[in-house]
KOLDOMAR-893165 format. One record per residue: z, x, y of N, C-alpha, C, O in turn; residue in three letters. Coordinates in Angstrom, 3 decimals. Example, Ala and Ser with C-alpha at 12.3 -4.5 7.8 and 13.67 -1.06 7.14 Angstrom:
BEGIN
<atom n_up="7.800" n_east="13.190" n_north="-5.690" ca_up="7.800" ca_east="12.300" ca_north="-4.500" c_up="7.800" c_east="13.200" c_north="-3.300" o_up="8.465" o_east="14.236" o_north="-3.319" rest="ALA"/>
<atom n_up="7.080" n_east="12.850" n_north="-2.250" ca_up="7.140" ca_east="13.670" ca_north="-1.060" c_up="7.870" c_east="12.900" c_north="0.030" o_up="8.039" o_east="13.409" o_north="1.138" rest="SER"/>
// end
This chain:
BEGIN
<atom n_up="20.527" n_east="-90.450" n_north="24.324" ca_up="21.243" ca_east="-91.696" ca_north="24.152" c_up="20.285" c_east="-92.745" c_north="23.598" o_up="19.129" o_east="-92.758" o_north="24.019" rest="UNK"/>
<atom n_up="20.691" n_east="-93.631" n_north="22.675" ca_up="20.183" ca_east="-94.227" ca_north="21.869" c_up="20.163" c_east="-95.886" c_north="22.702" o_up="20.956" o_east="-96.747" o_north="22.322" rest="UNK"/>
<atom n_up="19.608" n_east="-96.041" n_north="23.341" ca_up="19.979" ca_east="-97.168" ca_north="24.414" c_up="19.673" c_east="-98.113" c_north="23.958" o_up="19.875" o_east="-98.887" o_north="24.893" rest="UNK"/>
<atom n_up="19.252" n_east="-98.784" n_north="23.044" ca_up="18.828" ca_east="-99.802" ca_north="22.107" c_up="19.923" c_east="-100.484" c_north="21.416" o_up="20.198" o_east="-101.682" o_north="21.488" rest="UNK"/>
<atom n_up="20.789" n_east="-99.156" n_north="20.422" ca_up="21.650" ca_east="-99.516" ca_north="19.968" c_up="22.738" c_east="-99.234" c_north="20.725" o_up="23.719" o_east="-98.936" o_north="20.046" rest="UNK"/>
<atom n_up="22.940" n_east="-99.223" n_north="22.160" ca_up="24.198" ca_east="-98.776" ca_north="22.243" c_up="25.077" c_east="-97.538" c_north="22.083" o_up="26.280" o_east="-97.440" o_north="22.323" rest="UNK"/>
<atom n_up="24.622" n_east="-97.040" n_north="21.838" ca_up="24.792" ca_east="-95.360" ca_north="21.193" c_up="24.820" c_east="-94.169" c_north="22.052" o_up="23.928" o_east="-93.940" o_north="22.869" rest="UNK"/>
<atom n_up="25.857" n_east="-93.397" n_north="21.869" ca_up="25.382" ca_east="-92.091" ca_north="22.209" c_up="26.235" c_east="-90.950" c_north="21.867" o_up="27.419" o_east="-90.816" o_north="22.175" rest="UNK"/>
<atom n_up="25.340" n_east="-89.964" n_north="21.047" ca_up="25.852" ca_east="-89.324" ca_north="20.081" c_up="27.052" c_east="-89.517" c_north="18.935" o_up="28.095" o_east="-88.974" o_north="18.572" rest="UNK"/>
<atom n_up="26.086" n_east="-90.808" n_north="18.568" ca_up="26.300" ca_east="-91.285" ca_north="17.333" c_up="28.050" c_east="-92.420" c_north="17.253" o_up="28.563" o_east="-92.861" o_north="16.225" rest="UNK"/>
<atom n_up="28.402" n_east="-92.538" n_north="18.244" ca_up="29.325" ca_east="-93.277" ca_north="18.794" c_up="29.222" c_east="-94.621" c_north="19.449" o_up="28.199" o_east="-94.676" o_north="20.132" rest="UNK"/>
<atom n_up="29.850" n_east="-95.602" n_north="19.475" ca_up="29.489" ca_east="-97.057" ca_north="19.824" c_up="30.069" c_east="-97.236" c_north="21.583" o_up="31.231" o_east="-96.889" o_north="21.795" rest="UNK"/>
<atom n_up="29.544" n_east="-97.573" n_north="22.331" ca_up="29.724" ca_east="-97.618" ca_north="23.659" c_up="30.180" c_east="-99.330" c_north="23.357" o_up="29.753" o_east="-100.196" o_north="22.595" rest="UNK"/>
<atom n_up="31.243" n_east="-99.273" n_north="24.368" ca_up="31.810" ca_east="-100.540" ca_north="25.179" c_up="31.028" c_east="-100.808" c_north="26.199" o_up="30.704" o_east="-100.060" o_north="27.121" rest="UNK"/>
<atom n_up="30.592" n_east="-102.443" n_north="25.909" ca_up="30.026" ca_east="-103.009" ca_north="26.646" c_up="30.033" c_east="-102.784" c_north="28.242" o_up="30.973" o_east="-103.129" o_north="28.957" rest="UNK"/>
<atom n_up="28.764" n_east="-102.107" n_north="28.741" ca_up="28.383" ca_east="-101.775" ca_north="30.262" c_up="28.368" c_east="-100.233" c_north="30.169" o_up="27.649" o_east="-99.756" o_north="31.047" rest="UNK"/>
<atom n_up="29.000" n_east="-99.226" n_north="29.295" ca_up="29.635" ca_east="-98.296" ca_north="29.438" c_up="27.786" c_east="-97.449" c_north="29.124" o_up="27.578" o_east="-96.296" o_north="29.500" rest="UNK"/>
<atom n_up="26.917" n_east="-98.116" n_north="28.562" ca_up="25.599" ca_east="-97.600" ca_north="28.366" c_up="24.917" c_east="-97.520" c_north="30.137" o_up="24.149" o_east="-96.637" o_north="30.519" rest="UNK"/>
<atom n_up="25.424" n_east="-98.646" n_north="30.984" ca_up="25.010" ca_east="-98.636" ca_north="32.013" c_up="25.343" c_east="-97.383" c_north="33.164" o_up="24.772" o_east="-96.707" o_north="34.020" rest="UNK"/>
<atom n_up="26.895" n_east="-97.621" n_north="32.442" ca_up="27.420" ca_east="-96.541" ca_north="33.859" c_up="27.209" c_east="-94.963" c_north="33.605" o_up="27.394" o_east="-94.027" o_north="34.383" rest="UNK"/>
<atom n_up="26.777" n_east="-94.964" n_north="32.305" ca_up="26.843" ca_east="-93.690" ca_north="32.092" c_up="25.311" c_east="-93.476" c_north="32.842" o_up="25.310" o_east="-92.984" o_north="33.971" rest="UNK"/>
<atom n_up="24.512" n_east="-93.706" n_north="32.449" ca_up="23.055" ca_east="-94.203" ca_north="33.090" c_up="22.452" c_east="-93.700" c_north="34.640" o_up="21.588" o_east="-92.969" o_north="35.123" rest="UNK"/>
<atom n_up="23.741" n_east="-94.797" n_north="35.117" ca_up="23.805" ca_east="-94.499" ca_north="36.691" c_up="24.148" c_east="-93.403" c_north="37.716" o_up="23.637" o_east="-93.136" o_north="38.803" rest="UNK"/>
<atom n_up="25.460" n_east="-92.691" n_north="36.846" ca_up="26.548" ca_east="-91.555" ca_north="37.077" c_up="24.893" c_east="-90.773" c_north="36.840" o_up="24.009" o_east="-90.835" o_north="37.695" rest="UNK"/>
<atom n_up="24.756" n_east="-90.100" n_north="35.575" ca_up="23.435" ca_east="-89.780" ca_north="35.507" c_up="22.104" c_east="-89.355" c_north="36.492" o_up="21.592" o_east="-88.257" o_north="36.710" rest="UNK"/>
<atom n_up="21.772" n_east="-90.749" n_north="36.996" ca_up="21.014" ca_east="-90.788" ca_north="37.916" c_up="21.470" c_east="-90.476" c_north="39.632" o_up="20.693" o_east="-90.147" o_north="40.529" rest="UNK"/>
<atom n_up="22.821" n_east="-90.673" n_north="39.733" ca_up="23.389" ca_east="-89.608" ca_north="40.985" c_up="24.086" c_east="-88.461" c_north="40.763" o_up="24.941" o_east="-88.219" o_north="41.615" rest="UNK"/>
<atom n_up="23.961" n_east="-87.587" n_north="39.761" ca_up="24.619" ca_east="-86.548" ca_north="39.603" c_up="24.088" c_east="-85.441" c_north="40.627" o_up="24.832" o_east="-84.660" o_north="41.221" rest="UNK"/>
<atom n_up="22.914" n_east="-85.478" n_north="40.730" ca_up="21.919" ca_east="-84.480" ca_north="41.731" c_up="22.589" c_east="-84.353" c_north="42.536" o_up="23.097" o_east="-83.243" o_north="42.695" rest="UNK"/>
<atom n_up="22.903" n_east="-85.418" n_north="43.410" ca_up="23.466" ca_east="-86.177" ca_north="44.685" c_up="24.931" c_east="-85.655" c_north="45.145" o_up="25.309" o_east="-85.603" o_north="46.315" rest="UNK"/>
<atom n_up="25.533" n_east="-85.355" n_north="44.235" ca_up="27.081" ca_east="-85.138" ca_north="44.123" c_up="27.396" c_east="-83.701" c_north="43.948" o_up="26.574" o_east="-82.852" o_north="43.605" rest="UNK"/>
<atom n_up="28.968" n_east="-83.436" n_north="44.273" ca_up="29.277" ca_east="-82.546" ca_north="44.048" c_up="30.963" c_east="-82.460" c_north="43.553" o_up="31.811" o_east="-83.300" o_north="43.852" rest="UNK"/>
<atom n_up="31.171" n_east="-81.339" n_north="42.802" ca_up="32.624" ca_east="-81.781" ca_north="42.343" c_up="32.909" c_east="-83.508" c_north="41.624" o_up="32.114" o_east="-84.400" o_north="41.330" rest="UNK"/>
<atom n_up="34.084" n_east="-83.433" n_north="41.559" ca_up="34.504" ca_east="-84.814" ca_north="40.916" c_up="36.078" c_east="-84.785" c_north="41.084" o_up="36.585" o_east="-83.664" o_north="41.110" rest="UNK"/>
<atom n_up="36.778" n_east="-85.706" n_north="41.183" ca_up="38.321" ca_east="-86.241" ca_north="41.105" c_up="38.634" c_east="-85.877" c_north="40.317" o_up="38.103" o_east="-86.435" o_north="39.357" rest="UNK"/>
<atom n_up="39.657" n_east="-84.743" n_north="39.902" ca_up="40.657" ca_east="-84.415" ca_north="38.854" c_up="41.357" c_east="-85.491" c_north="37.940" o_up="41.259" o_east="-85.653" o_north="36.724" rest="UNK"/>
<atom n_up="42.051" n_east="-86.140" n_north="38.828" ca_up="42.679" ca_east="-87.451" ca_north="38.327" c_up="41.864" c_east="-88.316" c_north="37.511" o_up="42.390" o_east="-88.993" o_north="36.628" rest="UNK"/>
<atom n_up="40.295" n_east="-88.359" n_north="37.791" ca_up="39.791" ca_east="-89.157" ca_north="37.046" c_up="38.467" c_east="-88.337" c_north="36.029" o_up="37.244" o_east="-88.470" o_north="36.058" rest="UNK"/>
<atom n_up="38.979" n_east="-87.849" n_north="35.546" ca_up="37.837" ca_east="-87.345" ca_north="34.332" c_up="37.528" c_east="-88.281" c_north="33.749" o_up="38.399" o_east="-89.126" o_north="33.543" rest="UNK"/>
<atom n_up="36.424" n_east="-88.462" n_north="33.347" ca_up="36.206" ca_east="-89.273" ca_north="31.930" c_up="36.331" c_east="-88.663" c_north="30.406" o_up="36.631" o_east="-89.079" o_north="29.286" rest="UNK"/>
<atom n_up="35.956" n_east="-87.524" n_north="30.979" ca_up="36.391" ca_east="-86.736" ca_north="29.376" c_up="37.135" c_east="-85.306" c_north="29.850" o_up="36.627" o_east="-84.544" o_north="30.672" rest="UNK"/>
<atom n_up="38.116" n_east="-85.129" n_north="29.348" ca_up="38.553" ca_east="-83.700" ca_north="29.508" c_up="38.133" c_east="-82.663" c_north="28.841" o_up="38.862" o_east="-82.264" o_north="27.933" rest="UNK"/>
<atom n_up="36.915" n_east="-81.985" n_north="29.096" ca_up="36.253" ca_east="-81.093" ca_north="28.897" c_up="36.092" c_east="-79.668" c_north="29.861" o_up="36.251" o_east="-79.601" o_north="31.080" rest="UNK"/>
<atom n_up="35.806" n_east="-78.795" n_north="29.120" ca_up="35.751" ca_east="-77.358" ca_north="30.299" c_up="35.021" c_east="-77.650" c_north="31.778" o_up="35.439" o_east="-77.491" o_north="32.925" rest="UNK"/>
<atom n_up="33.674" n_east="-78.177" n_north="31.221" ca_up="32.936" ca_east="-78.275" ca_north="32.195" c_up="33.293" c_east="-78.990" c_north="33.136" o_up="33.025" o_east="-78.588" o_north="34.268" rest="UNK"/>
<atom n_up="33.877" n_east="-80.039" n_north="33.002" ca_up="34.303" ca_east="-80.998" ca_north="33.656" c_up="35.710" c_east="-80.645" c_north="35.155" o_up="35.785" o_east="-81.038" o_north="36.320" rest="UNK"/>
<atom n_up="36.615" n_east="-79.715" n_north="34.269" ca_up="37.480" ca_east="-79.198" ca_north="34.575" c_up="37.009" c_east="-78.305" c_north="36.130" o_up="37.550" o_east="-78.283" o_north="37.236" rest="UNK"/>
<atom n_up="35.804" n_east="-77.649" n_north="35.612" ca_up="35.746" ca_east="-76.351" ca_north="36.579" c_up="34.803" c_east="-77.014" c_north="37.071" o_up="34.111" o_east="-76.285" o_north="37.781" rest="UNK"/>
<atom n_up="34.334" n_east="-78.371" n_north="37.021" ca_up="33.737" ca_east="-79.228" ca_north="38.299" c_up="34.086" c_east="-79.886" c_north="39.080" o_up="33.381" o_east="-80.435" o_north="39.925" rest="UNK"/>
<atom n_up="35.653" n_east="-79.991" n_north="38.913" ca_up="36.298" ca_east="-80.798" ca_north="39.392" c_up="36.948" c_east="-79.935" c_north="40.409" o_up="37.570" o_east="-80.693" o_north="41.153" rest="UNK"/>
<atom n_up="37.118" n_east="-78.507" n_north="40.851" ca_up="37.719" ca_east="-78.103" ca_north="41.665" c_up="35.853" c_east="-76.824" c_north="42.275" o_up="34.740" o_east="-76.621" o_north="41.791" rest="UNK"/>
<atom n_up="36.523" n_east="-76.429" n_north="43.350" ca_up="36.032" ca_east="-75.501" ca_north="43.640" c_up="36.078" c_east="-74.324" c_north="43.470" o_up="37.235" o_east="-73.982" o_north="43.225" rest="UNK"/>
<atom n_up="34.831" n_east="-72.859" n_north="43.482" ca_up="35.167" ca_east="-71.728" ca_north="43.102" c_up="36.472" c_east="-71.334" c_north="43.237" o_up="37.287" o_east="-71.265" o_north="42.318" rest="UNK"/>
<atom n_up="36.714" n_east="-71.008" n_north="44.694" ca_up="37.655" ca_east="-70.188" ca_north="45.063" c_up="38.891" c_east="-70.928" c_north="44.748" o_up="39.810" o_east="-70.155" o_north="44.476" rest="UNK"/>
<atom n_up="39.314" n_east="-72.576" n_north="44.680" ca_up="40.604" ca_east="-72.981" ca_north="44.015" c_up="40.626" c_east="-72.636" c_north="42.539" o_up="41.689" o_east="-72.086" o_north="42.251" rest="UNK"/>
<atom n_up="39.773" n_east="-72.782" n_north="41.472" ca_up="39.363" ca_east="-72.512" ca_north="40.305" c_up="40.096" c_east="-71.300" c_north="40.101" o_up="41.041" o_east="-71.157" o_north="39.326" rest="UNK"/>
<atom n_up="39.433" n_east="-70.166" n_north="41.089" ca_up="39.630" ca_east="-68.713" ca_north="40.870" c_up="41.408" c_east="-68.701" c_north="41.223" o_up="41.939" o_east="-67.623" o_north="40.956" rest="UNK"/>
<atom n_up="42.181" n_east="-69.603" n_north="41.691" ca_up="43.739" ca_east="-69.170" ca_north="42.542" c_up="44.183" c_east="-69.678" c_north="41.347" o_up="44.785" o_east="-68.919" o_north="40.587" rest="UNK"/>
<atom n_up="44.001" n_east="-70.792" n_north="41.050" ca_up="44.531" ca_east="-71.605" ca_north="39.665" c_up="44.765" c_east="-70.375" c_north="38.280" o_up="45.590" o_east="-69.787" o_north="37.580" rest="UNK"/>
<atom n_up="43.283" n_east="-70.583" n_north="38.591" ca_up="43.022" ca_east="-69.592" ca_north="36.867" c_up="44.435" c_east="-67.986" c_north="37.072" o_up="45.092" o_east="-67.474" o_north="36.165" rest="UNK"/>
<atom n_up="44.440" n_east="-67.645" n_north="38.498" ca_up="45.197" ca_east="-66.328" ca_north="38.862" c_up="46.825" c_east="-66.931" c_north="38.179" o_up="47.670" o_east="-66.277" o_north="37.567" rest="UNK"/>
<atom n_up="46.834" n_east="-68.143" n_north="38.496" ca_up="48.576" ca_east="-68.942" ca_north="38.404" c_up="48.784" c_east="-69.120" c_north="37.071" o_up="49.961" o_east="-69.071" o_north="36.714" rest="UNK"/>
<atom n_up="47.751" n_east="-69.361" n_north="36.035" ca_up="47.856" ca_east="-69.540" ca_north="34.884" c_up="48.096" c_east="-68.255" c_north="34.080" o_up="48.802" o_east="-68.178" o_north="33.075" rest="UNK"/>
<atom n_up="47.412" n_east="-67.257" n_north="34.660" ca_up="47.406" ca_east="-66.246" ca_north="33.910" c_up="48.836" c_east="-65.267" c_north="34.232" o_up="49.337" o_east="-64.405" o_north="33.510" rest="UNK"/>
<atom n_up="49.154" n_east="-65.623" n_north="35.228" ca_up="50.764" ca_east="-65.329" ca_north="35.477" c_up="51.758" c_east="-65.740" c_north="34.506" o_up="52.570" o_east="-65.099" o_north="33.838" rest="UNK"/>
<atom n_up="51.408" n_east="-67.331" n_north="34.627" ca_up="53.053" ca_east="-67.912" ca_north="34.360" c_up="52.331" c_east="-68.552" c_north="32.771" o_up="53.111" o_east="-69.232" o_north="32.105" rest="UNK"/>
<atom n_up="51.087" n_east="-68.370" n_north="32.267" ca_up="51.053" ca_east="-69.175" ca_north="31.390" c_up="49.542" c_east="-68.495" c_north="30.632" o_up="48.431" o_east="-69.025" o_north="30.615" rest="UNK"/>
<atom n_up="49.946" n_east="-67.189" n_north="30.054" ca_up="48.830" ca_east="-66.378" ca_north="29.536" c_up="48.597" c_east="-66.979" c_north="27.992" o_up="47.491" o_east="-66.817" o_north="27.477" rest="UNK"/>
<atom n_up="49.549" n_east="-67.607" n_north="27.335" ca_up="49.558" ca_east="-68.025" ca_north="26.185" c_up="48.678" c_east="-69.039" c_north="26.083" o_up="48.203" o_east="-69.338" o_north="24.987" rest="UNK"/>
<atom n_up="48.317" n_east="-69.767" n_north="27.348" ca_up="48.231" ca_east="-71.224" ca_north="27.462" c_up="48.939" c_east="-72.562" c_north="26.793" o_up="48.392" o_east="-73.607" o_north="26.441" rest="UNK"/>
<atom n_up="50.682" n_east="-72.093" n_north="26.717" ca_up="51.231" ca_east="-73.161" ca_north="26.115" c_up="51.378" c_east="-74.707" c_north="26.698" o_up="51.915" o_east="-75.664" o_north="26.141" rest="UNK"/>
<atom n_up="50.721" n_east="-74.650" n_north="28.020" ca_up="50.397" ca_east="-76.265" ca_north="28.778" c_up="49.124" c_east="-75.873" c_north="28.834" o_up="48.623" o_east="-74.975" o_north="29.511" rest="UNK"/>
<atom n_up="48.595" n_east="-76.675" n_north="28.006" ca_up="46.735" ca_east="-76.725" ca_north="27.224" c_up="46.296" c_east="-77.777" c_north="27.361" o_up="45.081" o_east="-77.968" o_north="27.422" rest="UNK"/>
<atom n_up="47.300" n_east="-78.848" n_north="27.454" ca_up="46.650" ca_east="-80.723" ca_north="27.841" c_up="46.467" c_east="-80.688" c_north="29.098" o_up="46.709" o_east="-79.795" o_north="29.910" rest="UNK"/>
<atom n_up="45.866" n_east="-82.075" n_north="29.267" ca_up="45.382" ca_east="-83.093" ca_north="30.120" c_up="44.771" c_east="-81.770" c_north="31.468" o_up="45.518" o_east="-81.273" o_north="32.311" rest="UNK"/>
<atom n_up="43.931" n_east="-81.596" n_north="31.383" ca_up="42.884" ca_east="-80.729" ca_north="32.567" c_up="43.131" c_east="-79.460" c_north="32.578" o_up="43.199" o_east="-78.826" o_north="33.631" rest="UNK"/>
<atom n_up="43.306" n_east="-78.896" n_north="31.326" ca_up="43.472" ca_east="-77.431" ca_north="30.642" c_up="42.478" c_east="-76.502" c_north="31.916" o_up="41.324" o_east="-76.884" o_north="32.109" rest="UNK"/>
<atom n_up="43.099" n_east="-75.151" n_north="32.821" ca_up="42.494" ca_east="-74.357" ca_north="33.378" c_up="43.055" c_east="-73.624" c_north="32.184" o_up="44.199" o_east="-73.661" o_north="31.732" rest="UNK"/>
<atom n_up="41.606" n_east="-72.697" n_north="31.617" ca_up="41.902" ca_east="-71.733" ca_north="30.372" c_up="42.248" c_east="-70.279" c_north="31.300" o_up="41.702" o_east="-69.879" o_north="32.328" rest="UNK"/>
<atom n_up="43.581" n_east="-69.568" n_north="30.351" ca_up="44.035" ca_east="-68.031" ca_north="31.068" c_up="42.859" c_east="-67.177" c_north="31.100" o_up="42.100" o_east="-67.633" o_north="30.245" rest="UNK"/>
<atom n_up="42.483" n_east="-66.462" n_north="31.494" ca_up="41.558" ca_east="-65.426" ca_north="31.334" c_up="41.379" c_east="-64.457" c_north="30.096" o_up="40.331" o_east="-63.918" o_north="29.742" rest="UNK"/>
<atom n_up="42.614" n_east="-64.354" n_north="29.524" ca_up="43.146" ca_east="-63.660" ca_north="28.501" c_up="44.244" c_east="-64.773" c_north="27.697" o_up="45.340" o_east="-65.233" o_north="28.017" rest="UNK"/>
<atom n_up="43.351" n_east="-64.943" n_north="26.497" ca_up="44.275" ca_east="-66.016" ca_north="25.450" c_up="44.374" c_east="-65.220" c_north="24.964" o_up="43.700" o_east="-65.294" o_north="23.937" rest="UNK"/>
<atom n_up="45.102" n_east="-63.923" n_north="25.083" ca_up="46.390" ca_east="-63.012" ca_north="23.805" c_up="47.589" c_east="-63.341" c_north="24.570" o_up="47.635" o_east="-63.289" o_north="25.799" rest="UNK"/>
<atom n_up="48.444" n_east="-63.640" n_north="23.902" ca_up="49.768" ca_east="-63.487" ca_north="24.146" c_up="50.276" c_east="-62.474" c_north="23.762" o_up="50.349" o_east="-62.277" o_north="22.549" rest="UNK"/>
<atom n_up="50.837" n_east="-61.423" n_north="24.790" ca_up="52.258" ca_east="-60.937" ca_north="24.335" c_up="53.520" c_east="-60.726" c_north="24.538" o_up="54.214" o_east="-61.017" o_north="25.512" rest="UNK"/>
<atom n_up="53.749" n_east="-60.265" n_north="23.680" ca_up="55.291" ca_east="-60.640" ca_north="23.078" c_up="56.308" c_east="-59.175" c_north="22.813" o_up="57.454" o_east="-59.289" o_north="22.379" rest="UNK"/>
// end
């Protein structure tokens, strides 16, 4: 992060947003998991930090049941185990 300019990876941060990222940062050690509801970015990693193994593992089982295609892919995507669909 480019903390001078505000920056990080090549993107313009809203004012404070250089700070909090900073801080989050500096207690990540500290922590564990995170609030679903509140991602900051919806990303994989994020996703499968936000729950625990063994819920992760029941989820991922429910998806791959009712939703092997992954046609509900938004907002906190658990990926199927198998993205073939068939048909």
């Amino acid at each position: 992060m480019d903390q001078a300019r505000g920056r990080l990876d090549g993107q313009l941060l809203r004012p404070g947003e250089a700070t909090v990222r900073r801080c989050a940062a500096a207690l990540e050690p500290y922590t564990s998991g995170s609030y679903v509801n509140f991602l900051g970015e919806e990303s994989a990693q994020n996703v499968r930090r936000a729950y625990s193994s063994r819920n992760l593992a029941r989820l991922t089982a429910v998806k791959d049941a009712y939703d092997p295609g992954n046609v509900f892919h938004l907002n906190h995507n658990i990926q199927p185990t198998n993205r073939k669909r068939s048909c």
